[in-house]
C-alpha positions as a printed Julia matrix, in Angstrom:
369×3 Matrix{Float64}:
 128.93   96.03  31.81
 131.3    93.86  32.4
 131.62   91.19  35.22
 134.09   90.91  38.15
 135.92   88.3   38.93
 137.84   86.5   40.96
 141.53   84.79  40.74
 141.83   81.79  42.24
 145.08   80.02  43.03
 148.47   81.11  40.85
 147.46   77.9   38.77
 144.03   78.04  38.47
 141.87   79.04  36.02
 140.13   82.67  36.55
 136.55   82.06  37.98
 133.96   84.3   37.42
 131.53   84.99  40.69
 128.16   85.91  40.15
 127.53   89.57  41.11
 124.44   90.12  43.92
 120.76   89.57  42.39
 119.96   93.54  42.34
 123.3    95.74  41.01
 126.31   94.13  39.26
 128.31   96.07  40.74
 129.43   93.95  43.89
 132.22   91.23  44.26
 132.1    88.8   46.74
 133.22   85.2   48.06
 131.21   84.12  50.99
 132.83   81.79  52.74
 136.44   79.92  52.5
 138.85   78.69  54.15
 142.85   79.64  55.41
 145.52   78.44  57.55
 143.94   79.81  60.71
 140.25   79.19  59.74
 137.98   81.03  57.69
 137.12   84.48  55.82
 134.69   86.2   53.53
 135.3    88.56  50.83
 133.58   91.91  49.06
 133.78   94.63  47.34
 131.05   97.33  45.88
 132.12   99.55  42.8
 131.65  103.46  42.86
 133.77  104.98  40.71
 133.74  104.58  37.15
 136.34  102.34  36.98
 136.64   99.91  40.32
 140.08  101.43  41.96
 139.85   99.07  44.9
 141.76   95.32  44.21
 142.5    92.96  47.43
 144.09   89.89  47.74
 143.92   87.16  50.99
 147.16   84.4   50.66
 147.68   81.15  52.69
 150.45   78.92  53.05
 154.12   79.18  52.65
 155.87   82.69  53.5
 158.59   81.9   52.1
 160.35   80.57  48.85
 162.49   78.25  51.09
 161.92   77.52  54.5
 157.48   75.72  54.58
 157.6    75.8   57.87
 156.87   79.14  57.95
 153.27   79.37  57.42
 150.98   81.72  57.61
 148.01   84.0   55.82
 148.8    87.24  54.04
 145.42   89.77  53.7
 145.96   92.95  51.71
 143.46   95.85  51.04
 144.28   98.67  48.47
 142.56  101.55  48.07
 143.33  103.43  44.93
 143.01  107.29  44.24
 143.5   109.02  40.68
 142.56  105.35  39.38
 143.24  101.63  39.56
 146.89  101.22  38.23
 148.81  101.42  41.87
 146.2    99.19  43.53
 146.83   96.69  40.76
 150.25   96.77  40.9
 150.56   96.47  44.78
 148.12   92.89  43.96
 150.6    92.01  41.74
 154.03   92.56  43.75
 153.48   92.8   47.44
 152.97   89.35  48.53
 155.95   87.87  46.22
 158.24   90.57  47.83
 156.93   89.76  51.3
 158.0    86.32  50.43
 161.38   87.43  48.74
 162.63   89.39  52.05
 161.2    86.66  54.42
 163.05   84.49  52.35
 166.61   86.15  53.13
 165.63   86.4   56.85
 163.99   83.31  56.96
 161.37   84.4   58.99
 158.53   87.22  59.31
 158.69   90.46  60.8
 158.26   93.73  60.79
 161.38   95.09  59.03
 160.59   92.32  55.83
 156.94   93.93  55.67
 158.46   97.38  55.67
 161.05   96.18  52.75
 158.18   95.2   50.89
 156.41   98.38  51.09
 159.31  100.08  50.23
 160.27   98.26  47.34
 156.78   97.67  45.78
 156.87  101.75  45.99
 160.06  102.49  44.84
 159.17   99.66  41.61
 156.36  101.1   40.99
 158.43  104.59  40.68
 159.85  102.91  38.01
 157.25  102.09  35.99
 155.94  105.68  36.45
 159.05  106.7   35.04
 159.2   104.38  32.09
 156.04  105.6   30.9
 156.32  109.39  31.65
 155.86  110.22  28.51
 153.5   107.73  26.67
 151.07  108.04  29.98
 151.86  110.73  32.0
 149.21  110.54  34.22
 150.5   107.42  36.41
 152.59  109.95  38.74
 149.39  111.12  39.79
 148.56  107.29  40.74
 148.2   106.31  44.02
 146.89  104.02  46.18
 146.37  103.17  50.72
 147.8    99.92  51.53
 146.63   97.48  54.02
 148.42   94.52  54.69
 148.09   91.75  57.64
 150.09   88.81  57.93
 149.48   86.02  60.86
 152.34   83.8   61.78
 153.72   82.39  64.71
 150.56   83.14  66.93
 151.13   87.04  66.22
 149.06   89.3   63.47
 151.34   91.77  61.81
 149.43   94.87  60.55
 150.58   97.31  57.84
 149.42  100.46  56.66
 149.99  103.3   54.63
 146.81  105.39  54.0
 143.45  105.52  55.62
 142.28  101.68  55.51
 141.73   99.93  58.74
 142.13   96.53  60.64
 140.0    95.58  63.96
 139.62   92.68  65.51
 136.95   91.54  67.28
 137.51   90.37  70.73
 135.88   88.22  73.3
 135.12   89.83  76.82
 132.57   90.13  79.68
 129.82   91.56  78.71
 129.94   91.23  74.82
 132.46   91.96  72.1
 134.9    94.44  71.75
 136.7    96.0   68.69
 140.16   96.62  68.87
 141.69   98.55  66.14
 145.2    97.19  65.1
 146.47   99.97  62.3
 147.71  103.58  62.58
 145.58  105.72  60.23
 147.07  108.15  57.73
 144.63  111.2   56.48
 145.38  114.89  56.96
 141.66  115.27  58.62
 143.62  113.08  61.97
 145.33  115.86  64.55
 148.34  112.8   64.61
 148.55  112.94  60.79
 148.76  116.47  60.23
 151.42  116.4   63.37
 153.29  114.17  61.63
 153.89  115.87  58.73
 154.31  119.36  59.98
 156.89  117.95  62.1
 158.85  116.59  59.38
 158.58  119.58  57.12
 159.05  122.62  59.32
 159.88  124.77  56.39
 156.8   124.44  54.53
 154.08  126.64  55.68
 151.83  125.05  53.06
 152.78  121.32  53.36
 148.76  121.04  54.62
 146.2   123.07  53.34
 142.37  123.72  54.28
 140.56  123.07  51.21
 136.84  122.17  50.95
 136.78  122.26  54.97
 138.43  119.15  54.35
 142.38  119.58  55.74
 144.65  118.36  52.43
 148.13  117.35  51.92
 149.38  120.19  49.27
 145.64  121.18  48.56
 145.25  118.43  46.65
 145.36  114.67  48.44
 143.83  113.8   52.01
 146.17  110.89  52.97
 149.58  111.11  54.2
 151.26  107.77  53.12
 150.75  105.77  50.44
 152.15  103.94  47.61
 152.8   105.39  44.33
 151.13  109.17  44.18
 155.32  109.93  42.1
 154.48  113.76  41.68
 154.0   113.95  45.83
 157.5   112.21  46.18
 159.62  112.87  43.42
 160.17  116.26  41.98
 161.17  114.95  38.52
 157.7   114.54  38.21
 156.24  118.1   39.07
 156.3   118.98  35.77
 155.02  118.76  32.52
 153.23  116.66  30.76
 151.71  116.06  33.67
 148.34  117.49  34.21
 148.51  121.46  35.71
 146.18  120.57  38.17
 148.34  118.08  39.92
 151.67  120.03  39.58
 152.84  121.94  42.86
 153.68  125.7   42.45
 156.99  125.25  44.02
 160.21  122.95  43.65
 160.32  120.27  46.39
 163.31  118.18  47.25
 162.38  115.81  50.34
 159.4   113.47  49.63
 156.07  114.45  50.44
 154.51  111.3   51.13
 155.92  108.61  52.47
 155.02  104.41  51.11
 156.72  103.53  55.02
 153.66  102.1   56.73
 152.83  101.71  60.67
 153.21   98.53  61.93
 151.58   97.24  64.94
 151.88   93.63  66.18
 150.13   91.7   68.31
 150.14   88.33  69.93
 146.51   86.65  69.57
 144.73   85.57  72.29
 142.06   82.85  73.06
 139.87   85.42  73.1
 140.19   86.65  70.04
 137.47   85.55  67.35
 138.16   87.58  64.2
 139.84   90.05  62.03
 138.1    93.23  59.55
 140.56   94.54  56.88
 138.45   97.39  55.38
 138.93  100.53  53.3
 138.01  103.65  54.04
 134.74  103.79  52.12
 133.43  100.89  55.08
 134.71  102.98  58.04
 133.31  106.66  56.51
 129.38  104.99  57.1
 130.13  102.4   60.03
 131.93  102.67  63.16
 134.5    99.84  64.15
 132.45   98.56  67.22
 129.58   98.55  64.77
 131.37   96.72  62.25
 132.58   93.93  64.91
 128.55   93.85  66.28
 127.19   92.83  62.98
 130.05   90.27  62.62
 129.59   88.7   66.01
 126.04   88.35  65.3
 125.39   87.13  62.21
 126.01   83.88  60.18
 129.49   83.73  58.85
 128.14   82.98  55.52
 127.98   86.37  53.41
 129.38   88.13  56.23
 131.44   90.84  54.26
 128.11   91.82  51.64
 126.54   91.96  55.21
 129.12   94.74  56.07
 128.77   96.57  52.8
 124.91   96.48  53.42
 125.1    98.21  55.97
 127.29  100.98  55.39
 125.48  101.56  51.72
 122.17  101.4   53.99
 124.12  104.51  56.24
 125.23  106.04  53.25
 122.02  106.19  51.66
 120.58  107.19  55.38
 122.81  110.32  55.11
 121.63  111.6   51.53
 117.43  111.16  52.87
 117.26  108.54  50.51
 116.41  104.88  50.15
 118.45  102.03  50.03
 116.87  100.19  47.31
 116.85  104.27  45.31
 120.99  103.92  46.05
 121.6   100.46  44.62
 120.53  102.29  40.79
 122.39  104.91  41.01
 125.67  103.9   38.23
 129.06  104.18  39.04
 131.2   107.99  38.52
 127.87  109.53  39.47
 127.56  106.91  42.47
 131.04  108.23  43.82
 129.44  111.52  45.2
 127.38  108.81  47.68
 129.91  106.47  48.88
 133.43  105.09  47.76
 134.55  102.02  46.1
 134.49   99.7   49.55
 136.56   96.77  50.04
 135.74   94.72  53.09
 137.58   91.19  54.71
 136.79   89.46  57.33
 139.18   86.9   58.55
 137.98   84.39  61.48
 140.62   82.74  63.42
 140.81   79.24  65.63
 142.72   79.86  68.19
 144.39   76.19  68.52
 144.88   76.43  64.96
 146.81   80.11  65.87
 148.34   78.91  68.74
 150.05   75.95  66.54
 150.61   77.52  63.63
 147.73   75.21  61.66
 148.39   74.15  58.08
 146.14   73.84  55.35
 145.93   73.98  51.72
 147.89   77.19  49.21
 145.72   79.77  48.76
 145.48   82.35  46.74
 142.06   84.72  46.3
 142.73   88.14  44.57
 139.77   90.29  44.19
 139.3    93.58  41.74
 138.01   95.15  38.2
 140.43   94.03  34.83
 139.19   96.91  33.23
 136.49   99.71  32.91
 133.49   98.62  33.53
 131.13  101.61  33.21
């Protein structure tokens, strides 16, 4: 098998991180540290090849103005395999920084210019290799992406990922959820896109007892997925199982993520960036109880404990009986789960703290089954 690893710093050589004493199969860093404070870092490997990749950035936000700091967190939660979630690692964050750049500042319209144009480049790779590899219009990947600056958290999605933070009030800690989720199996979703195609009677389709978009995909955003968006790509050589019986012109899914943001408070202690493989086996409030009380130390294995514990809970099984099990054949127990947890100081918030560039990207460089 071979071993995860970890990129650390643009500069830096890659460093490999042990994986956990009992399966191989999970990433993690512990503990380190960003602008506002500290995070930890995992991710657990289902699928035969890991389609998950995530990324947490800390410094400059810009190419030309350093005063505007900040920390960058993305999760990216690939479907059909792990070439969109790669390339959203690879060209989110330098477009974030190329539109904040021109505005000189953060906001919401530069995150949704880097969605959109990490999509739409991604398009054209799909395109450039239609016919050597066919296959990467039926690519996709969720995207998750948080950015804290000026005392406010910015959070992006596209997909079925979520961000919660964990918030200090009488009588214990309370999880507020800061992303808009995107999955046909949500009454808003399937709303949504009925409202914006009226004329297609089978834009959702009950499949499985699982509502899908098309029959054949759950969420309703995301980036890549070219066969959902572009007709050019409806067509051979791409697989018959993934072309759609009839001719489409307006895009089915959409890369344009929600955006909420919200000014931190005192109060509030930390951040969870998860995909949906966490938040299928754990609830948020649960998620932001185990956080509050435990060590920081290992916090995010912590998280994926638990939900593997739930998902093994759910098949009658033991944990220990789970943590065998190899990946493809451990997908029909749980998902490929990325989980970060982001603490925050709020004086360091509150002034916009600096600290040291950095740059942690997480996620499998090749098959690993």
């Amino acid at each position: 098998m071979v071993k995860p690893f970890w990129r650390i710093g643009a500069g830096m050589e890659r460093s490999k991180v042990n994986p956990t004493k009992t399966d191989g199969l999970t990433w993690y860093k512990d503990l380190g540290h960003h602008a506002f404070g500290e995070f930890s870092m995992a991710m657990i490997q289902a699928n035969n090849v890991m389609e998950d990749q995530c990324q947490i950035e800390s410094g400059p936000l810009t190419f030309n103005n350093p005063a505007v700091q900040g920390t960058f967190v993305g999760v990216y939660d690939g479907h059909g395999g792990p070439e969109a979630s790669r390339f959203i690692a690879d060209n989110i964050f330098p477009n974030l920084k190329k539109f904040a750049s021109e505005d000189m500042e953060i906001s919401e319209q530069v995150i949704r210019k880097a969605f959109a144009e990490t999509d739409e480049d991604f398009l054209i790779a799909v395109k450039k290799q239609w016919r050597s590899n066919p296959q990467m219009a039926s690519v996709g990947s969720c995207c998750l992406a948080g950015v804290i600056c000026n005392g406010l958290v910015y959070i992006a999605n596209a997909g079925d990922s979520r961000a919660v933070l964990g918030r200090s009030e009488r009588g214990g800690m309370r999880a507020v959820q800061l992303s808009v989720e995107h999955n046909a199996n949500l009454e808003s979703a399937r709303q949504e896109l009925w409202s914006m195609h009226p004329n297609d009677p089978n834009i959702l389709v009950m499949k499985h007892r699982m509502w899908r978009v098309k029959g054949v995909i759950q969420v309703t955003r995301s980036i890549g997925d070219a066969y959902l968006k572009r007709a050019e790509f409806n067509r051979e050589p791409l697989l018959p199982k993934f072309r759609l019986p009839e001719h489409f012109t307006t895009p089915i899914l959409s890369a344009d993520p929600s955006v909420m943001v919200t000014r931190l408070r005192p109060e509030d202690e930390f951040m969870i960036l998860a995909s949906d493989g966490l938040w299928e086996n754990i609830s948020s409030q649960e998620a932001v109880d185990i956080v509050h009380n435990s060590p920081r130390q290992g916090i995010a294995r912590r998280l994926l404990k638990a939900a593997l514990k739930e998902a093994a809970r759910k098949r009658e099984m033991r944990y220990s009986d789970l943590k065998e099990i190899l990946p493809g054949v451990r997908r029909h127990f749980h998902d490929d789960i990325t989980v970060i947890v982001v603490y925050l100081k709020p004086q360091m918030v509150k002034t916009n703290g600096w600290a040291s560039p950095l740059s942690v990207r997480g996620g499998y460089p090749m098959h690993s089954s």
